[in-house]
C-alpha positions as a Markdown table, in Angstrom:
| # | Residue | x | y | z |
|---|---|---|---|---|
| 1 | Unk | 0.0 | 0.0 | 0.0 |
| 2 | Unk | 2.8 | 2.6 | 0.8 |
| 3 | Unk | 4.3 | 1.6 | -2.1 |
| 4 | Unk | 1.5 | 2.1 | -4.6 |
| 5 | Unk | 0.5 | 5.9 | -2.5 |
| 6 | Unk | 4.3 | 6.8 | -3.2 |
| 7 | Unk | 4.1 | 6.1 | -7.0 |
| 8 | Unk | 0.8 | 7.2 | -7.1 |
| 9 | Unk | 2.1 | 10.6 | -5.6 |
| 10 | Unk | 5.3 | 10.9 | -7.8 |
| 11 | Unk | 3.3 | 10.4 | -11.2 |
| 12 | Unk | 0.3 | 13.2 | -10.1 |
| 13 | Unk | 3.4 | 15.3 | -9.8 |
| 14 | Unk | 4.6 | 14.9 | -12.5 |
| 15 | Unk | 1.4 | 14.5 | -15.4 |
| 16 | Unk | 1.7 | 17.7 | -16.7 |
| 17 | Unk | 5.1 | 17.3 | -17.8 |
| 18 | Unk | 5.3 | 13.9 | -19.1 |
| 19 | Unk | 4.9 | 11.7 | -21.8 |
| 20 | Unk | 5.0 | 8.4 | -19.6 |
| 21 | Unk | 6.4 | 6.5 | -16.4 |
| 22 | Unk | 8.6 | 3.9 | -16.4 |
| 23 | Unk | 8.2 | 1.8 | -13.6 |
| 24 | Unk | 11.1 | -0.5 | -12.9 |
| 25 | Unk | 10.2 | -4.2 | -10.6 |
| 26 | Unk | 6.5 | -3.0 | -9.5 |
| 27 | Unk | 3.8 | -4.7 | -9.8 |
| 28 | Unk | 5.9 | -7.7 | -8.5 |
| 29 | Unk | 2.6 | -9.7 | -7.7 |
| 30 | Unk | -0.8 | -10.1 | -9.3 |
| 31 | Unk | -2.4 | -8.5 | -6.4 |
| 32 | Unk | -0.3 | -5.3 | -6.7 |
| 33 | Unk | -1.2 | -4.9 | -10.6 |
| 34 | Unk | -4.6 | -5.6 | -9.8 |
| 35 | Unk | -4.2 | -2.6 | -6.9 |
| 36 | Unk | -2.4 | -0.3 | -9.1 |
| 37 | Unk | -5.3 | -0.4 | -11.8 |
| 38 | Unk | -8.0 | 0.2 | -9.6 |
| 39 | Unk | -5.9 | 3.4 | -8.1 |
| 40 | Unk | -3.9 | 4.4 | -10.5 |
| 41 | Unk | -4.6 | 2.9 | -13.9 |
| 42 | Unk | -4.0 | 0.1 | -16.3 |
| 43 | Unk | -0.8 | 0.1 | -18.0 |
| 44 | Unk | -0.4 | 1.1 | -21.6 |
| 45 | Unk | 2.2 | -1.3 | -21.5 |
| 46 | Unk | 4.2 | -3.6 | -19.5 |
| 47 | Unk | 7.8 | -4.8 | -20.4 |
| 48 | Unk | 9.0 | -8.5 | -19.1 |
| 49 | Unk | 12.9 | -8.9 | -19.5 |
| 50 | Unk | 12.9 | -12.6 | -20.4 |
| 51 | Unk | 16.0 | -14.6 | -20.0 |
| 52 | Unk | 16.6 | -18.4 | -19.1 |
| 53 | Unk | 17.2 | -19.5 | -15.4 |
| 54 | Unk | 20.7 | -19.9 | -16.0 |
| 55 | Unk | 21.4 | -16.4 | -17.1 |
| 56 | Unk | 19.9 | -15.0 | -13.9 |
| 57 | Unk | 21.9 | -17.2 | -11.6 |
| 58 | Unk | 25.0 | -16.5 | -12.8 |
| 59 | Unk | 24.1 | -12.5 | -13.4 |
| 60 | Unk | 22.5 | -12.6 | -9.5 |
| 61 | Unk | 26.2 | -14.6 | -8.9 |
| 62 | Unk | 28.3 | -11.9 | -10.0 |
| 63 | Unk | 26.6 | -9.1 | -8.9 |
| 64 | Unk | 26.1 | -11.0 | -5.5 |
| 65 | Unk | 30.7 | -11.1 | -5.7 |
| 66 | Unk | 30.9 | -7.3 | -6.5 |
| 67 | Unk | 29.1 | -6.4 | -3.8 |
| 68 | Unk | 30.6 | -8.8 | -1.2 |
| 69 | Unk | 26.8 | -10.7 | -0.9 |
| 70 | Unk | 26.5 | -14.0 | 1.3 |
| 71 | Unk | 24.4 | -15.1 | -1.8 |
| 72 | Unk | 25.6 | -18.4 | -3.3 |
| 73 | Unk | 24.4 | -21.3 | -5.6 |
| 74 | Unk | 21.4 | -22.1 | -3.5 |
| 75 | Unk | 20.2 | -18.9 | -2.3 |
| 76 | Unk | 20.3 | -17.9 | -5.8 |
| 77 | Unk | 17.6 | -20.9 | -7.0 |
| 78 | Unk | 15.4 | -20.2 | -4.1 |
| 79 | Unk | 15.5 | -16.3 | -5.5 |
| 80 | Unk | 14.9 | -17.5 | -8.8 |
| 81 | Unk | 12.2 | -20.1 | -7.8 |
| 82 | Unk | 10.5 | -17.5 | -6.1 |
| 83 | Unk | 10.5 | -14.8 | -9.1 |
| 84 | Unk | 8.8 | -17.4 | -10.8 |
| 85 | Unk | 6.4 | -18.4 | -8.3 |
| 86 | Unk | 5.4 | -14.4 | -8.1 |
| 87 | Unk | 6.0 | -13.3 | -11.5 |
| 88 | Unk | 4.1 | -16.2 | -13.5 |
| 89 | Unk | 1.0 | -15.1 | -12.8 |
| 90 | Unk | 1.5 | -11.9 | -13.7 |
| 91 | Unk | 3.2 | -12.2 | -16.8 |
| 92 | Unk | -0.2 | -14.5 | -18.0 |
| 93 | Unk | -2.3 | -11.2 | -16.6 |
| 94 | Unk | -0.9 | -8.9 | -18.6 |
| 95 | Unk | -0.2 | -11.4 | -21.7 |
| 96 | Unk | -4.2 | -11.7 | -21.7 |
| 97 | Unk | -4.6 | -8.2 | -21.9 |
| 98 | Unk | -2.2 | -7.6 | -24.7 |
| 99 | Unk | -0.2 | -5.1 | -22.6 |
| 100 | Unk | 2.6 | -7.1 | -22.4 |
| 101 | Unk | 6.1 | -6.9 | -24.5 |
| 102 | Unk | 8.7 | -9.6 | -24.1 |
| 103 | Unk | 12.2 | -8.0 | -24.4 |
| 104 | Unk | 15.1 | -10.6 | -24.9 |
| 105 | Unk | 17.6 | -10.3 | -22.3 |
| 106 | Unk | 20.1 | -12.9 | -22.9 |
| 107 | Unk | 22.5 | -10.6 | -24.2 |
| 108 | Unk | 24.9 | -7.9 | -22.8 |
| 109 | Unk | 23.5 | -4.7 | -20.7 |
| 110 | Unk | 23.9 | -2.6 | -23.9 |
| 111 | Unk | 21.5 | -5.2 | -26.0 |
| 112 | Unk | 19.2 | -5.3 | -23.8 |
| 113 | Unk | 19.5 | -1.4 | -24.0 |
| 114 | Unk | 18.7 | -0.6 | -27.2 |
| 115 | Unk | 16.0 | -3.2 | -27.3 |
| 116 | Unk | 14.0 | -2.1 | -24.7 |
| 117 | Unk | 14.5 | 1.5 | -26.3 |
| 118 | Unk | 13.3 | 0.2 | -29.5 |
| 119 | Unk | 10.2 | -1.7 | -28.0 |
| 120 | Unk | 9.2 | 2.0 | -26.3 |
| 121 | Unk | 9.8 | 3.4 | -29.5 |
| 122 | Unk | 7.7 | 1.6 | -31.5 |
| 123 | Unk | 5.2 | 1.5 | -29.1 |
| 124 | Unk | 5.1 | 5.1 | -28.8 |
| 125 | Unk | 4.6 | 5.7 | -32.5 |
């Protein structure tokens, strides 16, 4: 709830002056989307960086060794697992309402970039 007042805050601030929001890891849930639409409103469109299990383990690895984590091998499933669990559901929601844009993320942080600047492009044409 504090959450989705905070956003809700920021973009009434801000309508005047903008041509969007970019919300990055929120809804993380079904019952958050669900919440935002009936206080804010639905989403022109909802991007899901989609990359195999394997590529988040070892991306969630090595960030976890830059910053001197205690994450390892099996923390890093049972993140994973969870993501699913949550994020399943959610990814069906929006899929059903056509709102939702699948960006490949398998490749480095600069092609995952320019394709999620080219799927807000076209979308905003």
């Amino acid at each position: 709830g504090i959450v989705l007042e905070l956003l809700k805050e920021a973009m009434v601030s801000k309508l005047g002056d903008s041509k969007g929001f970019l919300i990055d890891g929120y809804p993380q849930e079904l019952k958050d989307a669900e919440e935002f639409e009936s206080k804010i409103g639905e989403p022109k469109l909802v991007l899901c960086l989609d990359c195999s299990a394997e590529t988040m383990s070892s991306r969630l690895l090595m960030r976890s060794q830059s910053s001197q984590s205690s994450e390892n091998t099996e923390t890093t499933e049972e993140r994973i697992e969870s993501y699913y669990q949550a994020s399943n559901p959610l990814i069906a929601y929006y899929e059903s309402k056509t709102q939702l844009c699948k960006v490949d993320a398998e490749g480095t942080q600069e092609d995952v970039f320019l394709e999620i600047c080219k799927t807000i492009d076209s979308f905003l044409k």
